[in-house]
N, CA, C and O atoms as a printed pandas DataFrame, in Angstrom:
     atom_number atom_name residue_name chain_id  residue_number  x_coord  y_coord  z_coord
0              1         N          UNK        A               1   79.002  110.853   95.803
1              2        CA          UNK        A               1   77.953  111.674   96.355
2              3         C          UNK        A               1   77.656  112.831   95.409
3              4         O          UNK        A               1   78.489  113.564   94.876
4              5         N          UNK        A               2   76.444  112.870   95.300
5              6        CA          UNK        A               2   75.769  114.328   94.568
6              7         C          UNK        A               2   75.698  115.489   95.497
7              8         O          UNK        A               2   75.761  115.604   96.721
8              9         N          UNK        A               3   75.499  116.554   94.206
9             10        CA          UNK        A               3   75.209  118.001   95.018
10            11         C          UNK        A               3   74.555  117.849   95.635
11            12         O          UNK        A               3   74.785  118.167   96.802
12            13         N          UNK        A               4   73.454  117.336   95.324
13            14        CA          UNK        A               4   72.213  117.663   96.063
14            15         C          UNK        A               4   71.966  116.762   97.424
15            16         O          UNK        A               4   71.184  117.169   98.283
16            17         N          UNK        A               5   72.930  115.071   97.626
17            18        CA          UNK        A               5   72.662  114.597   98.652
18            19         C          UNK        A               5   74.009  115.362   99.547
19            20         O          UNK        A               5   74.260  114.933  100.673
20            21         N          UNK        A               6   74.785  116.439   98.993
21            22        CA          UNK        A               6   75.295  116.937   99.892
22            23         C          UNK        A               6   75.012  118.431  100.782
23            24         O          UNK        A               6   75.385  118.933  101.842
24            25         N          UNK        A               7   74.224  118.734   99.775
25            26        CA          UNK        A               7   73.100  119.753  100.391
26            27         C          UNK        A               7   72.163  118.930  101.195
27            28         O          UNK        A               7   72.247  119.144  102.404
28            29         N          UNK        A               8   71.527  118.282  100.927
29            30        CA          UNK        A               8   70.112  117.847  101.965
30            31         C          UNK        A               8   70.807  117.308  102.983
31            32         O          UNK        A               8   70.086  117.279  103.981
32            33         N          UNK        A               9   72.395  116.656  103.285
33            34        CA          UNK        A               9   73.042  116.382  104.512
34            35         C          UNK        A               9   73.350  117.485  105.102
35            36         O          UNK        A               9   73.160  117.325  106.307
36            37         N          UNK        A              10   73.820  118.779  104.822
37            38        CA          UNK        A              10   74.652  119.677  105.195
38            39         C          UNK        A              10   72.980  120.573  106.060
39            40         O          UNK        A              10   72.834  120.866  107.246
40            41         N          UNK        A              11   72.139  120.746  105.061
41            42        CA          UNK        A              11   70.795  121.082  105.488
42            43         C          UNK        A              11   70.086  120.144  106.812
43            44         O          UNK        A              11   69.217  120.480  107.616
44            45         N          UNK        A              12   70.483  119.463  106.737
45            46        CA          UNK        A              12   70.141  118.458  107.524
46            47         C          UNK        A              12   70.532  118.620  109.271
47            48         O          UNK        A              12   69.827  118.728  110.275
48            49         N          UNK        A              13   71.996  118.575  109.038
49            50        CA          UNK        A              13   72.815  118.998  110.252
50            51         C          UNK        A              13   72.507  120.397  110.531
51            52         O          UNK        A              13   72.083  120.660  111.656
52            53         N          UNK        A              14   72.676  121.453  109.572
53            54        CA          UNK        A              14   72.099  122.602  110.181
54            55         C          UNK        A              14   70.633  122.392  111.232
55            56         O          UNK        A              14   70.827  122.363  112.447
56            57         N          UNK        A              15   69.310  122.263  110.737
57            58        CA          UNK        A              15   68.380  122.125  111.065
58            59         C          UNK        A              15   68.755  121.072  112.254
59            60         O          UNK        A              15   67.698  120.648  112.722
60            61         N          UNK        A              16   69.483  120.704  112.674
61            62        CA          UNK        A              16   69.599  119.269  113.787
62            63         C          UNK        A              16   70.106  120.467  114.556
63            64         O          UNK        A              16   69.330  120.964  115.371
64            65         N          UNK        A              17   71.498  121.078  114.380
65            66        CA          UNK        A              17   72.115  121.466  115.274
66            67         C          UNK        A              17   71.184  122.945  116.001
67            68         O          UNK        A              17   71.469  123.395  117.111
68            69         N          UNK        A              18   70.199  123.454  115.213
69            70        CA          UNK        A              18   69.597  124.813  115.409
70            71         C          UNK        A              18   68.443  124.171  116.867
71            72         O          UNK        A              18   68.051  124.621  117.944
72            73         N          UNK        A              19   68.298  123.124  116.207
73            74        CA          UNK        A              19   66.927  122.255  117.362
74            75         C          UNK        A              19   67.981  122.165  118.704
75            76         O          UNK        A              19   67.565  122.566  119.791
76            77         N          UNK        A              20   68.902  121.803  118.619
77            78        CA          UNK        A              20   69.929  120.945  119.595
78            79         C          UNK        A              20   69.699  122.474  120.275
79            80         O          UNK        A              20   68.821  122.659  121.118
80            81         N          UNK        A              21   70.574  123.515  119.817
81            82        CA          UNK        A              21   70.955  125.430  120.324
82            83         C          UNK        A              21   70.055  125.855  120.949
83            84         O          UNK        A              21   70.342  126.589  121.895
84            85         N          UNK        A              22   68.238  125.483  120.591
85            86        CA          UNK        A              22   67.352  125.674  120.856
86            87         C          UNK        A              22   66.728  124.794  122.266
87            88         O          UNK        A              22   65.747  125.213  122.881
88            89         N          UNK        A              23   67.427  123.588  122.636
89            90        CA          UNK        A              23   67.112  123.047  123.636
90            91         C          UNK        A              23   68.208  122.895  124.775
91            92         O          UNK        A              23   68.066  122.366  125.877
92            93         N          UNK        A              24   69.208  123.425  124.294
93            94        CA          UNK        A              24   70.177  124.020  125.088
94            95         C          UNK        A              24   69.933  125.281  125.797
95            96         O          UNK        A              24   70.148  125.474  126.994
96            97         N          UNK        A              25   69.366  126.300  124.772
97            98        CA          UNK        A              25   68.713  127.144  125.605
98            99         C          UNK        A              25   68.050  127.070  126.497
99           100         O          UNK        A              25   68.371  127.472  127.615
100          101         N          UNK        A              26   66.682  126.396  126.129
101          102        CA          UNK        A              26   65.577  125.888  127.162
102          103         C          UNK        A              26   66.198  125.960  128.689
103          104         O          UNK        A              26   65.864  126.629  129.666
104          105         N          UNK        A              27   67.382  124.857  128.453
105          106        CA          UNK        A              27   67.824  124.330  129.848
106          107         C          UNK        A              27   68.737  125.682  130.420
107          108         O          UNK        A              27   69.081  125.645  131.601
108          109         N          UNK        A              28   69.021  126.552  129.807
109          110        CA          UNK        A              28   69.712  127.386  129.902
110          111         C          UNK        A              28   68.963  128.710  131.180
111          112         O          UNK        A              28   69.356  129.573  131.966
112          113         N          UNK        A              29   67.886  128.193  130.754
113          114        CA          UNK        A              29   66.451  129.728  131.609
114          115         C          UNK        A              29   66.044  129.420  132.735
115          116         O          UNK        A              29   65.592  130.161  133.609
116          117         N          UNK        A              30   66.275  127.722  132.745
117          118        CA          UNK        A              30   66.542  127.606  134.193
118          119         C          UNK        A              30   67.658  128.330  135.511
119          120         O          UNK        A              30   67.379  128.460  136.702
120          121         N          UNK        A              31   68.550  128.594  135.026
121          122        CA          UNK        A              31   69.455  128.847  135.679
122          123         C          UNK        A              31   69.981  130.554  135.192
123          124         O          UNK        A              31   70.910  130.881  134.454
124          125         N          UNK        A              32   68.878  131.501  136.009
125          126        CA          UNK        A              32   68.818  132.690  135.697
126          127         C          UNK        A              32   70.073  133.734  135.799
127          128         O          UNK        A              32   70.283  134.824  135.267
128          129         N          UNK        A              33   70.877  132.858  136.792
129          130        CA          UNK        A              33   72.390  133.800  136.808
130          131         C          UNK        A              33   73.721  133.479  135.715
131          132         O          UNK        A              33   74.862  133.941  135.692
132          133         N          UNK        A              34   72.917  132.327  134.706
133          134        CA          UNK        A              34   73.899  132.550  133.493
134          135         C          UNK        A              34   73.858  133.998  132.690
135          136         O          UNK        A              34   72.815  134.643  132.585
136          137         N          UNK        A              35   75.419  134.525  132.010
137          138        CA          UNK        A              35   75.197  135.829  131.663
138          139         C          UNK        A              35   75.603  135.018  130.229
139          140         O          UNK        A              35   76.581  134.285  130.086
140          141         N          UNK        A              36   74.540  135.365  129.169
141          142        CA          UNK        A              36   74.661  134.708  127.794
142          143         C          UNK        A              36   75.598  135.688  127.555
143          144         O          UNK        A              36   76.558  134.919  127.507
144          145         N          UNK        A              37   76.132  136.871  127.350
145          146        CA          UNK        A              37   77.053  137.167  126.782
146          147         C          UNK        A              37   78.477  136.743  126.684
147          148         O          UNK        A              37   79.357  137.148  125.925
148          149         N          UNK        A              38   78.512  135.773  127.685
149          150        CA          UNK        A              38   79.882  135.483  128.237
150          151         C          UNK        A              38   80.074  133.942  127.749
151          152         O          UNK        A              38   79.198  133.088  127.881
152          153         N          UNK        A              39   81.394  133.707  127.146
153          154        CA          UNK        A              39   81.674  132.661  126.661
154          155         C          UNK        A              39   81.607  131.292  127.887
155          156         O          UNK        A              39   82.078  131.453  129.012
156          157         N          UNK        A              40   80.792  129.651  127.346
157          158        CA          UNK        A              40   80.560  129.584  126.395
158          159         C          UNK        A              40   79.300  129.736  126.259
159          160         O          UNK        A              40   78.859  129.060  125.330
160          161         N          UNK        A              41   78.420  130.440  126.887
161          162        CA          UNK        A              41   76.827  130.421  126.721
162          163         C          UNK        A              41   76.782  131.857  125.107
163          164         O          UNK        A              41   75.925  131.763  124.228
164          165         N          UNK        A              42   77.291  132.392  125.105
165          166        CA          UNK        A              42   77.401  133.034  123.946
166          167         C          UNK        A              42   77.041  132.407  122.716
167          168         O          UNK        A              42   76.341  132.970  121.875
168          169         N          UNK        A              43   77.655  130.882  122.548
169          170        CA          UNK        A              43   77.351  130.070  121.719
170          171         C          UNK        A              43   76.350  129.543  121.150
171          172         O          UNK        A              43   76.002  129.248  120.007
172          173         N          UNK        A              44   75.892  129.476  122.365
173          174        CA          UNK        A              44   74.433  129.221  122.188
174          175         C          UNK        A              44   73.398  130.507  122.037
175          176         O          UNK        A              44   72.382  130.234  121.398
176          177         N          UNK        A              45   73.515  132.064  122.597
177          178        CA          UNK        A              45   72.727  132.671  122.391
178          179         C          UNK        A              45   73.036  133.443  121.239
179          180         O          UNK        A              45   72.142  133.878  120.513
180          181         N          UNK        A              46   73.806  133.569  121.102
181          182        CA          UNK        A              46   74.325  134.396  119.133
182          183         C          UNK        A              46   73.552  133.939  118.028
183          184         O          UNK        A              46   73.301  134.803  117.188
184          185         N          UNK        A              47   73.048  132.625  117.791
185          186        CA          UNK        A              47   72.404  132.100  116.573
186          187         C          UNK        A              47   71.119  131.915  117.097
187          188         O          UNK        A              47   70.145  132.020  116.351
188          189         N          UNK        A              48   70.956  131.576  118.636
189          190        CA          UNK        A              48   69.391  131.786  118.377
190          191         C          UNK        A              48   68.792  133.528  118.753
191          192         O          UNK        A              48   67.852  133.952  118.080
192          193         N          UNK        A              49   69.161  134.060  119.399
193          194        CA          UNK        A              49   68.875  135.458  119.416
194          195         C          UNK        A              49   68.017  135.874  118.575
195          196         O          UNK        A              49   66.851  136.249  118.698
196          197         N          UNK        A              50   68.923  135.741  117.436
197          198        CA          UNK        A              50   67.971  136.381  115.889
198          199         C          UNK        A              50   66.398  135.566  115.514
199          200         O          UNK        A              50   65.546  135.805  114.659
200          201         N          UNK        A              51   66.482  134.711  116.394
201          202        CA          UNK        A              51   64.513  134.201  116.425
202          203         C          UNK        A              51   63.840  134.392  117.233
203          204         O          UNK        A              51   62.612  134.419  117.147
204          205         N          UNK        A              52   64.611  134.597  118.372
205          206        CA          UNK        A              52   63.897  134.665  119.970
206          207         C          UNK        A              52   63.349  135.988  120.021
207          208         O          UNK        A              52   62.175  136.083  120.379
208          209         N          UNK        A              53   64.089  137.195  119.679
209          210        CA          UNK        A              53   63.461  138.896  119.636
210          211         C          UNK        A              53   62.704  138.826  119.164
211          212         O          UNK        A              53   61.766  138.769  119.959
212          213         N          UNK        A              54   62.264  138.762  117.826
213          214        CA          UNK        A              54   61.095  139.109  117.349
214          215         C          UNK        A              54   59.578  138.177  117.856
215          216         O          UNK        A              54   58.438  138.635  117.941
216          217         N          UNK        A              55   60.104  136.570  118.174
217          218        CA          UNK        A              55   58.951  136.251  118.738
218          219         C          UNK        A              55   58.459  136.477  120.019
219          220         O          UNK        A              55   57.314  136.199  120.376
220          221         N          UNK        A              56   59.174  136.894  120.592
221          222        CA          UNK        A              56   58.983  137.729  122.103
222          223         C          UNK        A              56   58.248  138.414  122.169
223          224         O          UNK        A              56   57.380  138.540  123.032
224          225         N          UNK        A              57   58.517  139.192  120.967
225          226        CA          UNK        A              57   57.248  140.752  120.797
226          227         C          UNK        A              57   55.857  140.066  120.571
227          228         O          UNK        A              57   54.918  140.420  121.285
228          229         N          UNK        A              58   55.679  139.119  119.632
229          230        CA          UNK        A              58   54.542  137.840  119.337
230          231         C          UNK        A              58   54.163  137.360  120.415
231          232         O          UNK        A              58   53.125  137.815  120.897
232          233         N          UNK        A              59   54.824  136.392  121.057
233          234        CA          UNK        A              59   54.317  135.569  122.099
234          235         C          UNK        A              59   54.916  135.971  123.491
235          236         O          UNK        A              59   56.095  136.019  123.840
236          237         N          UNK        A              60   53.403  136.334  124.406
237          238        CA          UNK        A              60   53.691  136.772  125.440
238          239         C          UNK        A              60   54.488  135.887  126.507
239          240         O          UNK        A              60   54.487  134.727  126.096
240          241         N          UNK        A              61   55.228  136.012  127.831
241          242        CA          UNK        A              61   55.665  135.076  128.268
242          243         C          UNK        A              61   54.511  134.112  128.821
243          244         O          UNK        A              61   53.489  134.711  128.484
244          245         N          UNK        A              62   54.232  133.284  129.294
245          246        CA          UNK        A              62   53.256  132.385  129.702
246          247         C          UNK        A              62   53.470  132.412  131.561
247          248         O          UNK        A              62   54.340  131.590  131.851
248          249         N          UNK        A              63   53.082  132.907  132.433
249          250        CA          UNK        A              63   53.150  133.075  133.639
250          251         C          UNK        A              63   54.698  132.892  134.106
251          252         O          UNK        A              63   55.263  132.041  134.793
252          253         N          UNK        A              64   55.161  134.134  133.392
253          254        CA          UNK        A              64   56.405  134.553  133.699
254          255         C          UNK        A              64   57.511  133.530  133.016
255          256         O          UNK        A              64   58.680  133.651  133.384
256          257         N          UNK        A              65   57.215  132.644  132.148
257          258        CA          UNK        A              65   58.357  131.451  131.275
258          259         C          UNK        A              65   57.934  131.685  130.283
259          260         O          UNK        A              65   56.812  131.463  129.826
260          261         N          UNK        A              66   59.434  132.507  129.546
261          262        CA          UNK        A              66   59.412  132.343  127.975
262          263         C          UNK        A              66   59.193  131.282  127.498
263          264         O          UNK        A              66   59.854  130.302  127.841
264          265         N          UNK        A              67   58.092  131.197  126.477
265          266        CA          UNK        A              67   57.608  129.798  125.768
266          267         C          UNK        A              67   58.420  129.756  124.154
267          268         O          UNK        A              67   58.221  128.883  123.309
268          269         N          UNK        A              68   59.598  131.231  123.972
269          270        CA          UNK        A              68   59.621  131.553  122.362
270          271         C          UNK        A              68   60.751  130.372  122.010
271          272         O          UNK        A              68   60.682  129.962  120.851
272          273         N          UNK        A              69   61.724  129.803  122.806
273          274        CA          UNK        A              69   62.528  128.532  122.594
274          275         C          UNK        A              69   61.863  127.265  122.176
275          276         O          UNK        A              69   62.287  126.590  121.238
276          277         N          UNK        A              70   60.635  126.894  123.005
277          278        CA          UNK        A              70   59.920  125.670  122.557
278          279         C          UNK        A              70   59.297  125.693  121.899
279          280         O          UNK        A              70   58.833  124.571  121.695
280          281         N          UNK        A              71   58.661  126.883  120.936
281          282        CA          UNK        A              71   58.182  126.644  120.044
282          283         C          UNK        A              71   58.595  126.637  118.669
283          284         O          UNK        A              71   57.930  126.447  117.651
284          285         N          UNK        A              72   60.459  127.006  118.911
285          286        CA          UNK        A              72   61.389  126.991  118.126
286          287         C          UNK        A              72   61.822  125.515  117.472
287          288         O          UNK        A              72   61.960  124.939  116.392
288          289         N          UNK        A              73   61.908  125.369  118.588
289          290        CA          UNK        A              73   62.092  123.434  118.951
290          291         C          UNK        A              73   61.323  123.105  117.767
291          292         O          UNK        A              73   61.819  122.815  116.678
292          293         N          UNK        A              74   60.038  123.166  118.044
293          294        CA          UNK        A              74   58.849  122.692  117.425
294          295         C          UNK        A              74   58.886  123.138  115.695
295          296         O          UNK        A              74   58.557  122.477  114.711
296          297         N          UNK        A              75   59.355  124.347  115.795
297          298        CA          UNK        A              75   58.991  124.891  114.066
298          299         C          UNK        A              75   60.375  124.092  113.447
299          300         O          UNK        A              75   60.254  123.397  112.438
300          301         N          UNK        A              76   61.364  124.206  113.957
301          302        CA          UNK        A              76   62.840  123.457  113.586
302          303         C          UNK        A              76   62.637  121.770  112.905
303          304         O          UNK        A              76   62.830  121.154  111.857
304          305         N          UNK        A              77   62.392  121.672  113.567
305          306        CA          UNK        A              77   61.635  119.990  114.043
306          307         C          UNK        A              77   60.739  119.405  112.710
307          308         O          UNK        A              77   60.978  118.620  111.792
308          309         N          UNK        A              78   59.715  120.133  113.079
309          310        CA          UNK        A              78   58.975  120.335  112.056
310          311         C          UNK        A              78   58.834  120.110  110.284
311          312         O          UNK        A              78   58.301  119.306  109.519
312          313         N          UNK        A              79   59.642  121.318  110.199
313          314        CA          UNK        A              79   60.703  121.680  109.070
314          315         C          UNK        A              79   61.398  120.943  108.742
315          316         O          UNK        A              79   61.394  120.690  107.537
316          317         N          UNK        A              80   62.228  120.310  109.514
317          318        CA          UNK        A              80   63.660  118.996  109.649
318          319         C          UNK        A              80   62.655  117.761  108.876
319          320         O          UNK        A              80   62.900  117.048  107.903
320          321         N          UNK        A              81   61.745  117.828  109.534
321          322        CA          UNK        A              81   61.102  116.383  109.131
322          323         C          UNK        A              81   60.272  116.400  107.669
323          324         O          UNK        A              81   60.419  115.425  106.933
324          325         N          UNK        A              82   59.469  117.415  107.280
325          326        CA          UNK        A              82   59.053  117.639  106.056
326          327         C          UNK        A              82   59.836  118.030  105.045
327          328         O          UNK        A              82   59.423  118.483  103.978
328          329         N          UNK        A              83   60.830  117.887  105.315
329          330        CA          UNK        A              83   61.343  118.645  104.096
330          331         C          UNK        A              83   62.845  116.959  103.785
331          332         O          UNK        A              83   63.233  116.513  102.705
332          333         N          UNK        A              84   63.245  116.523  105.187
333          334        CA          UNK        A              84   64.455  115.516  105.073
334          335         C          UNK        A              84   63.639  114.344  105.971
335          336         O          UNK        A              84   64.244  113.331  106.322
336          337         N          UNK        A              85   62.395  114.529  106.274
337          338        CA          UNK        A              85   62.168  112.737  106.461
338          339         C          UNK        A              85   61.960  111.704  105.705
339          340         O          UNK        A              85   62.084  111.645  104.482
340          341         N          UNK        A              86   61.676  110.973  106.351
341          342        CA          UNK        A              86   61.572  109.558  105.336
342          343         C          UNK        A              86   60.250  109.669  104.225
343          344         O          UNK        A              86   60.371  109.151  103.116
344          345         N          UNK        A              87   58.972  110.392  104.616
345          346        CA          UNK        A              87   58.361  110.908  102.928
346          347         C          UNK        A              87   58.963  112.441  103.121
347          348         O          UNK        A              87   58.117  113.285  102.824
348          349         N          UNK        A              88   59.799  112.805  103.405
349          350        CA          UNK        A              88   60.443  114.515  103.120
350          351         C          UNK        A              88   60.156  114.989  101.785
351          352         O          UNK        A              88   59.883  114.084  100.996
352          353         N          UNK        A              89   60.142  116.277  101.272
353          354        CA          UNK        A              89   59.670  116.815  100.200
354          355         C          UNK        A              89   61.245  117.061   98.995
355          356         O          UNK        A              89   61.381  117.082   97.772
356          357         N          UNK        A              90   62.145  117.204  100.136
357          358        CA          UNK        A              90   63.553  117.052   99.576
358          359         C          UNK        A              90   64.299  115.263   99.586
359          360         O          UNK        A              90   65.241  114.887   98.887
360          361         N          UNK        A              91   63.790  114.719  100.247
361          362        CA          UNK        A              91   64.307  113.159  100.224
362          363         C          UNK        A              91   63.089  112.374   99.158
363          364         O          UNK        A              91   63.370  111.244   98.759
364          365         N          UNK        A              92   62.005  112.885   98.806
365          366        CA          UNK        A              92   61.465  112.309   97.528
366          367         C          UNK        A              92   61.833  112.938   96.423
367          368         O          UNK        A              92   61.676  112.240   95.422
368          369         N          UNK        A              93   62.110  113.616   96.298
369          370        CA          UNK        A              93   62.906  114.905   94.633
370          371         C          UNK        A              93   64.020  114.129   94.800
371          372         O          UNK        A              93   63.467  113.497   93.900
372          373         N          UNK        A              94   65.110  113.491   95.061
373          374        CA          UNK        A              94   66.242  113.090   95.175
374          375         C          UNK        A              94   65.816  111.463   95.000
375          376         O          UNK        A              94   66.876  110.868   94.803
376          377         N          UNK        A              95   64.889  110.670   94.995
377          378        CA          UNK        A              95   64.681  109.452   95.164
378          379         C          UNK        A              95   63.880  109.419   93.689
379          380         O          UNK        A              95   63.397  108.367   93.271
């Protein structure tokens, strides 16, 4: 294995697992008497936190449901696929 197909795997799983944190959340807002500070929901709100604040201030809630998780989903996703899909911009430089 090369550097680089061990970067675009390691990149890979990151970007998988950030989508996964991100739809864990989702399911998470359902159930308003979880306290994220408290282990193990902590887990999940520690790494996404640092995206969710600032788009909060951006995107208003939508009749009272934060929309800033699913569109996380979406930019993650996104990203994951242009850059490591099958025409990816990093899986054709490597091919």
């Amino acid at each position: 294995m090369t550097v680089s197909t061990v970067a675009a795997w390691s990149f890979s799983i990151l970007l998988g697992l950030m989508t996964f944190l991100f739809i864990f959340r989702i399911v998470l807002t359902w159930y308003p008497q979880v306290d994220l500070k408290r282990f193990p929901f902590n887990l999940v709100a520690v790494p996404t936190e640092p995206f969710l604040a600032p788009s909060r201030k951006i995107v208003p809630p939508l009749g009272g449901v934060d929309i800033t998780p699913i569109l996380w989903v979406g930019i993650f996703s996104l990203v994951r696929e242009l850059l490591l899909g099958q025409q990816g911009l990093i899986t054709m430089a490597f091919h």
